[in-house]
C-alpha positions, 0 to 999 in steps of 0.5 A: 831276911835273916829268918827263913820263910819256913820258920815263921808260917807254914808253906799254905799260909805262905802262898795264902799272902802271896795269893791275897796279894795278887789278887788285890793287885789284879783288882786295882789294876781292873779298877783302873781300866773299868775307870778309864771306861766310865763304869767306875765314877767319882774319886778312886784312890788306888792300892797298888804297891802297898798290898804286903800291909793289908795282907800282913796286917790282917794276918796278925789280928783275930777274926773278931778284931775290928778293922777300920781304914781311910779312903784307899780301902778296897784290898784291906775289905778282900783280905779282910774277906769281902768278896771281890764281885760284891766289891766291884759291884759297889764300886760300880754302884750296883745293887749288889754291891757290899753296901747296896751301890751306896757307899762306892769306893771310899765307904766300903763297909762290913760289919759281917767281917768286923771291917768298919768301914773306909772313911772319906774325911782325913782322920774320920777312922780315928775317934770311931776305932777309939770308940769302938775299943772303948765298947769292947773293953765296956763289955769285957771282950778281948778284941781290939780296934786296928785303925789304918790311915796314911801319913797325910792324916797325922796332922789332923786333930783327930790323930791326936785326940785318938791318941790320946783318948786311947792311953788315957782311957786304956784302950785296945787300939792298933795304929797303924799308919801306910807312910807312902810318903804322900798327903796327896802330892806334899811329901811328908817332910815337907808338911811334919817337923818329926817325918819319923811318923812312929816317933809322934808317940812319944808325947802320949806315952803309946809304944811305937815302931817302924816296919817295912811296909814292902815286906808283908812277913815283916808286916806280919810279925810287928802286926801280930806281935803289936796285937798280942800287945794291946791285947795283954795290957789293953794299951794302944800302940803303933806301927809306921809301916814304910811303903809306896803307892805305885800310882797317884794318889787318885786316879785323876793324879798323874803324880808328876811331883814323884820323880822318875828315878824314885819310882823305879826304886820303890818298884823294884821294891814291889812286894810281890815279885820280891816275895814271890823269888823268895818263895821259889828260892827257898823251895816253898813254891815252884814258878809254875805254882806263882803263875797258876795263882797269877793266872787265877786272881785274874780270872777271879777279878774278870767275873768280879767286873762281869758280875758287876756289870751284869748287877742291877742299878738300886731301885729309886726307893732305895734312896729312902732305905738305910739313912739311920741305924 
């Protein structure tokens, strides 16, 4: 923290992350309960502990920039801005869901917000973000392709073949790895000869570095500095932001292979009350502010699961509807 708040964004922009992050928090943490009551169904991989990587992240691309992530996507789609009752709904399956109750809660899609997608398969993002950089450059356009994924997909062929293809072809793509230590429950030393995620770069001769992921300032200044970089070269580069997902990596993963002891030290870790003291200790926020916005994202998640609740089931002919584009 060698640099105050107030000399790398204004006050608003400051409680916008801290807003953005707890209102992504509050989201998962319903996603958990509304889970656990059989209204969300299949596979459910939470984001709690990692919100100051979408919020930073997002905060340092432009608005055309396209943004793809994997299966744990739910908070990049609301900062991104997807409205959180549409999330929900797809979730729940609803007709009013971001992609009609089809898509559930790995394939949230939204081309209206250049958010292409979260991917299912491991590694899946990969050639789609080369490729759309690949159109971008095509047609002359000064966006770029941030591609999000965890460290259990950098020893998929995909990875490398993204890395390649994108400095060999000059492209304007953003990786962007979530190193939670975790593909699934194998801890990352235990399944790369290089841990240091950031490093593999080397062979594809792509610039890379090493941020901490718990600290969504920090986030936001490699991200937008990293971005401004792809843009003037129109060259990939990337970033390991080193974070933590304070549940398993699904719901249906009670992630005993985490010991105790290192879970209270990345939850004391937790970006958000961490970002919140240092909000209040250097007078951009008052404590009473902190607890308004708690208090806000709460009620804005409550409508999201009555909105959700409330929304329709697709009609059966629907099943018909979007299979190509």
């Amino acid at each position: 923290m060698d640099v105050t708040l107030r000399g790398v964004l204004p006050d608003r922009e400051l409680l916008r992350f801290y807003e953005q992050m707890v209102l992504c928090r509050e989201f998962e943490e319903a996603c958990a309960e509304q889970y656990a009551k059989g209204q969300i169904t299949g596979f459910l991989h939470l984001y709690s502990g990692q919100e100051a990587v979408a919020v930073g992240a997002t905060a340092g691309l432009h608005r055309d920039d396209y943004i793809l992530s994997a299966y744990r996507e739910h908070a990049q789609a609301i900062v991104r801005g997807a409205e959180p009752k549409r999330v929900m709904a797809e979730l729940f399956g609803r007709a009013t869901g971001v992609c009609k109750g089809k898509g559930g809660s790995m394939h949230l899609f939204d081309p209206t917000l250049n958010f292409m997608g979260g991917y299912a398969i491991v590694g899946g993002q990969f050639p789609v973000a080369v490729g759309l950089a690949f159109a971008a450059k095509y047609r002359g356009e000064t966006r770029l392709a941030a591609c999000f994924f965890g460290d259990g997909a950098v020893n998929q062929g995909n990875f490398h073949e993204g890395l390649n293809w994108s400095r060999l072809w000059e492209l304007p793509v953003l990786f962007v790895c979530e190193n939670n230590f975790y593909g699934i429950g194998t801890e990352v030393h235990r399944s790369s000869a290089v841990p240091d995620i950031h490093k593999r770069t080397c062979g594809y001769d792509i610039p890379s570095e090493k941020v901490d992921g718990m600290d969504v300032v920090a986030v936001y200044q490699a991200v937008k500095r990293a971005a401004d970089w792809v843009r003037e070269h129109g060259r990939p580069y990337l970033i390991e932001a080193v974070t933590y997902r304070f549940r398993g990596h699904s719901m249906a993963d009670p992630a005993k292979y985490r010991s105790p002891a290192e879970h209270e030290i990345w939850k004391a870790r937790d970006p958000i009350p961490n970002f919140g003291r240092r909000l209040v200790a250097e007078g951009v926020a008052s404590q009473g502010q902190l607890d308004g916005i708690g208090e806000k994202a709460r009620s804005l998640v409550a409508e999201a699961v009555t909105f959700a609740e409330e929304s329709p089931w697709p009609a059966d002919d629907e099943v018909y509807e979007d299979i190509y584009v």
